[in-house]
Each structure stands twice: as C-alpha cells, then as structure tokens.
C-alpha positions in Angstrom: -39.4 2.8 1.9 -37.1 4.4 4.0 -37.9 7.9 5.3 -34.6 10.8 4.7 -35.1 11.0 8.6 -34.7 7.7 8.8 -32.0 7.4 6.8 -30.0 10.5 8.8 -30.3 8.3 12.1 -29.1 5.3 10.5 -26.0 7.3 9.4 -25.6 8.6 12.3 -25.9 5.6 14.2 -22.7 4.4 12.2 -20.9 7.4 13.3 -18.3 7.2 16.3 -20.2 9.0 19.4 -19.0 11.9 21.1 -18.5 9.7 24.3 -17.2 7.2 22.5 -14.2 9.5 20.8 -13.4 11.1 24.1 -12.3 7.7 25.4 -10.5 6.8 22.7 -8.5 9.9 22.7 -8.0 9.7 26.6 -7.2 6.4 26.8 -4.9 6.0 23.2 -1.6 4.2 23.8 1.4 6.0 23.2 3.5 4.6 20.5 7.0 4.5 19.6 7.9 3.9 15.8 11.8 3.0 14.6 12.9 6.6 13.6 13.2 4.9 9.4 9.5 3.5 9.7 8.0 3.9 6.4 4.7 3.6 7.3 1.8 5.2 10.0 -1.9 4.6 10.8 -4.1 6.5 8.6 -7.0 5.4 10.8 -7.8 3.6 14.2 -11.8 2.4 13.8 -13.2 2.3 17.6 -15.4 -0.2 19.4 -16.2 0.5 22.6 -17.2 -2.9 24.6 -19.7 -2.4 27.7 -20.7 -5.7 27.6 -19.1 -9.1 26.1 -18.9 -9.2 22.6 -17.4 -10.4 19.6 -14.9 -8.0 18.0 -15.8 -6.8 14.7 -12.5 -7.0 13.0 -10.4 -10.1 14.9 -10.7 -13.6 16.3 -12.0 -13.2 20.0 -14.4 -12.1 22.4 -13.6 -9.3 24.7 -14.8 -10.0 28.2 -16.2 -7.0 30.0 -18.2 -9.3 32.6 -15.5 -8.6 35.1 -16.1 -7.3 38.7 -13.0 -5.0 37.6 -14.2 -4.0 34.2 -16.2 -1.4 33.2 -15.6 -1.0 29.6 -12.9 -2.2 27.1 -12.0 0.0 23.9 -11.1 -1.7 21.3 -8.6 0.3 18.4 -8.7 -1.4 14.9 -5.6 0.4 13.6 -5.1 0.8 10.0 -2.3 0.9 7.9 -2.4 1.1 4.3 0.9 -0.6 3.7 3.2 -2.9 6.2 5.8 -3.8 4.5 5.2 -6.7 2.9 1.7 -6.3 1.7 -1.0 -3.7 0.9 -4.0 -3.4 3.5 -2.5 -3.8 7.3 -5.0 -4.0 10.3 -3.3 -4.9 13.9 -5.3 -4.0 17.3 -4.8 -2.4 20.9 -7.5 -3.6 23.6 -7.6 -0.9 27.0 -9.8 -2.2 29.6 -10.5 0.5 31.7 -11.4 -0.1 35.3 -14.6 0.9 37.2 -12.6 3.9 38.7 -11.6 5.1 35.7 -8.0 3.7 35.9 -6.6 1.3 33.2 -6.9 -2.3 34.2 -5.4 -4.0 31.4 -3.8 -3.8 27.8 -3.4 -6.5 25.1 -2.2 -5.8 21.4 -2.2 -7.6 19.1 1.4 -9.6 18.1 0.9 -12.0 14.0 -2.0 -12.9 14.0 -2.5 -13.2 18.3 -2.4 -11.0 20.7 0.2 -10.1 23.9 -0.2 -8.5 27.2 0.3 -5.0 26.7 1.8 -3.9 30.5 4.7 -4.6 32.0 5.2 -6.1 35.3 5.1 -3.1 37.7 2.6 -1.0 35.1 5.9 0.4 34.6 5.2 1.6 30.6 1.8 3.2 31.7 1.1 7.1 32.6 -2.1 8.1 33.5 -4.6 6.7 31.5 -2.1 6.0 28.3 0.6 2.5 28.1 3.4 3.1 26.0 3.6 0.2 22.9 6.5 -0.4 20.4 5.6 -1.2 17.0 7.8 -3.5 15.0 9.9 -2.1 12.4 7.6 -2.1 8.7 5.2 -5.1 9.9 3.6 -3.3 13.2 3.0 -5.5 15.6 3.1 -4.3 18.8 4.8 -5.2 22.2 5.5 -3.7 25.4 9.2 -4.1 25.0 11.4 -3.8 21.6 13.6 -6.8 22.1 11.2 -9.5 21.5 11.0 -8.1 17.7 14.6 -8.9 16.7 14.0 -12.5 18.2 11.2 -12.9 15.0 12.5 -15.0 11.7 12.5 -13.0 9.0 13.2 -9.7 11.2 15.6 -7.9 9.2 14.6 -9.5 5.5 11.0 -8.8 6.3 12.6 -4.9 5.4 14.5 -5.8 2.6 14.8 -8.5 -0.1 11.1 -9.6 1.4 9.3 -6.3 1.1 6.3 -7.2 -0.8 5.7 -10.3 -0.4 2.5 -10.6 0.0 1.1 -8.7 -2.4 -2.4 -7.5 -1.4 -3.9 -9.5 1.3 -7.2 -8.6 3.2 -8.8 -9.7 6.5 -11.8 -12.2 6.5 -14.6 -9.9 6.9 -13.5 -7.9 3.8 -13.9 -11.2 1.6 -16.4 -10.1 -1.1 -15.3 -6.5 -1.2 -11.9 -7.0 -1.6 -10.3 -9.5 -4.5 -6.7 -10.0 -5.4 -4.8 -11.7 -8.2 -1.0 -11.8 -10.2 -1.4 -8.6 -11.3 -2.3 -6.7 -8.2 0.3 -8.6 -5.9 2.8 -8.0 -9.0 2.3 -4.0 -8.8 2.4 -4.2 -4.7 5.8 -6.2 -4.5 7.3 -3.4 -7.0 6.3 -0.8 -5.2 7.2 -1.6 -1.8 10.8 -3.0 -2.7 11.1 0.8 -3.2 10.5 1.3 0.5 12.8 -1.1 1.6 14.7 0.0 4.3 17.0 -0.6 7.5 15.5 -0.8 10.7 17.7 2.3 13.2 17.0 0.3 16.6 15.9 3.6 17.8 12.2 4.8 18.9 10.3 7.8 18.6 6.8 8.9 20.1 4.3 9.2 17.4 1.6 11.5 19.0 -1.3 11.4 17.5 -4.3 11.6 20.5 -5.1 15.2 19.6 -6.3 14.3 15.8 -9.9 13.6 15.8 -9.6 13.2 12.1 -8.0 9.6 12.7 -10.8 8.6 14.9 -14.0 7.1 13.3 -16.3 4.0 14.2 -15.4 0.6 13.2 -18.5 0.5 10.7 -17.0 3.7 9.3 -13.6 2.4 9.1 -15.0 -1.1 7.1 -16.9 1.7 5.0 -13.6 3.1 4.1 -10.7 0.5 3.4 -11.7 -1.3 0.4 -12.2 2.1 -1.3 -8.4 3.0 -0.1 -7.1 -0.2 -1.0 -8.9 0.5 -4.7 -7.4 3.7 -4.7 -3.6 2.4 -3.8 -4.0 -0.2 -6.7 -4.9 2.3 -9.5 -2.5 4.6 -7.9 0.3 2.3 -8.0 
C-alpha cells in the first residue's frame, strides 16, 4: 500500500520543476496572432529534453546528443478549440545551446513540423524567436505568407468551421471518445465563431503567467476533463 508520503512525492514528481518553469518562461517564443483570432492557448504542458527521447505528445524523437545541444524544451501548446474542431494541440521545440544561447527552433506546421528561424536568426531576440500562428487552425511558421498558400485557407474560417467535430490525439485514445452527437454540437457552435482572417499580427504576451505553465503529465491530466466540460457546456 502506498504510504501518504509516498503518494505526495509521486505528485510532485508530476509537477513542472522550478528549473524547469524558469526555462520555459525564458526561452517562450513570442507569438503573433491575426488581430480577429478567436482562439488562445489555455495551456503549454513542458518537457524538458537533456537527453534523447521520445516526445510525449507527437511523432518524433528530439535529439539532444549534439556537441551543440544542451537541452531542448519542448511546449505542448493547448488550445481548446481551432477552428474546425474541439481539442487543438500543436508544438514549439527550442534547443538551447551549451552557452545558454538558442541553437535552434522547429514548430510544428499539420501534422509535421518547420524550422522555426529565419535565415540570418533575424526573428530571434535574446533567448525568445518570434512565430506566427495561422489564422483559427494554429500552426505555426516563421513567416505569415506561407499560410495563405494552404488549401482551404480562407474556408477553413468560414463555411468549414467545425468540421471536424471533436477529434483527439493518439495518446488520449481511451480517455477521450467521439460520436454524431458530439461532432454535431461542435460544428454548431463553432460556425458561430466563424470569422475573417485581418492579415494583421499582434504580440500575444504571455511569458509572465506561470498559471499557463504546467508539466506535460499535468497537462494529459487536464484535457480530457476540459474537453468533457466544453461538450456539456456546449
């Protein structure tokens, strides 16, 4: 039987670190929403990678096994809604450099994932790269212009919103179930956030708010009790 004690430190071992949060907040991308976005992160769930690994939450294994590397912090950023569907989880990658510097960005772009610096470091300042979100879906690029070049870009907002209905990621399969009814109540709802995309980008600042910060184990804790919540809300 499992001691309280025991039980604390096994909740706390779940629990983003002190260290841990500090990077995270030092080394958060700045990132520019359309002015009409409907929709923010309600939560970025942190990994931090000091050796190779799997990621908890998407398709790949983060290499920190470079002469270059020391760590690489990994941001699972959620969303409760994108546009189309309820329950959106896209991803930023730092790597940062044994001096402290940032070595690399990737973010993640449908599904895979882009480089997240320009040629020339020219959208980075400091410790923090500067990453465009696309209009109500949220996938993230360097530079705005690749996101009108996307099929679907400007119905995505409008006679598409909703979709998908509910959708989930893999490793919530077992906690999280949809069927008509569900994807019926998402669709109505989000055609009332339809909406057309201004072409212009503000800073969404948001490095200063512990609250938004928490471990990825706490993060997996947490969605399929919002995404509960947002059905019987809805």
């Amino acid at each position: 039987m499992l001691s309280i004690e025991g039980h604390d430190r096994r909740q706390e071992d779940c629990l983003l670190s002190r260290e841990d949060g500090r990077l995270a907040a030092a080394y958060a991308p700045r990132l520019l929403f359309d002015k009409n976005e409907p929709f923010y992160p309600v939560r970025f769930g942190i990994t931090v990678f000091r050796e190779d690994g799997d990621s908890p939450s998407f398709r790949r294994r983060l290499q920190v096994s470079r002469p270059e590397v020391e760590a690489v912090i990994e941001y699972a950023v959620y969303y409760d809604y994108d546009i189309q569907h309820l329950y959106d989880l896209e991803h930023i990658w730092v790597y940062i450099a044994r001096d402290g510097e940032v070595a690399d960005v990737e973010a993640s772009f449908h599904g895979k994932y882009l480089k997240g610096l320009l040629h020339g470091r020219t959208n980075l300042s400091g410790t923090r790269s500067s990453l465009y979100v696309q209009p109500g879906k949220h996938a993230l690029s360097p530079m705005p212009e690749v996101f009108g070049l996307l099929p679907g870009y400007a119905a995505c907002t409008q006679e598409a919103a909703g979709a998908d209905g509910l959708i989930y990621g893999d490793c919530f399969r077992g906690l999280l179930a949809s069927d008509e009814a569900a994807d019926q109540k998402v669709r109505q709802y989000l055609q009332t956030c339809r909406f057309t995309p201004s072409g212009v980008y503000e800073y969404w600042e948001y490095a200063h708010r512990e609250e938004l910060f928490v471990s990825w184990d706490e993060l997996f804790a947490e969605i399929p009790e919002r995404v509960r919540n947002e059905l019987e809300r809805l």
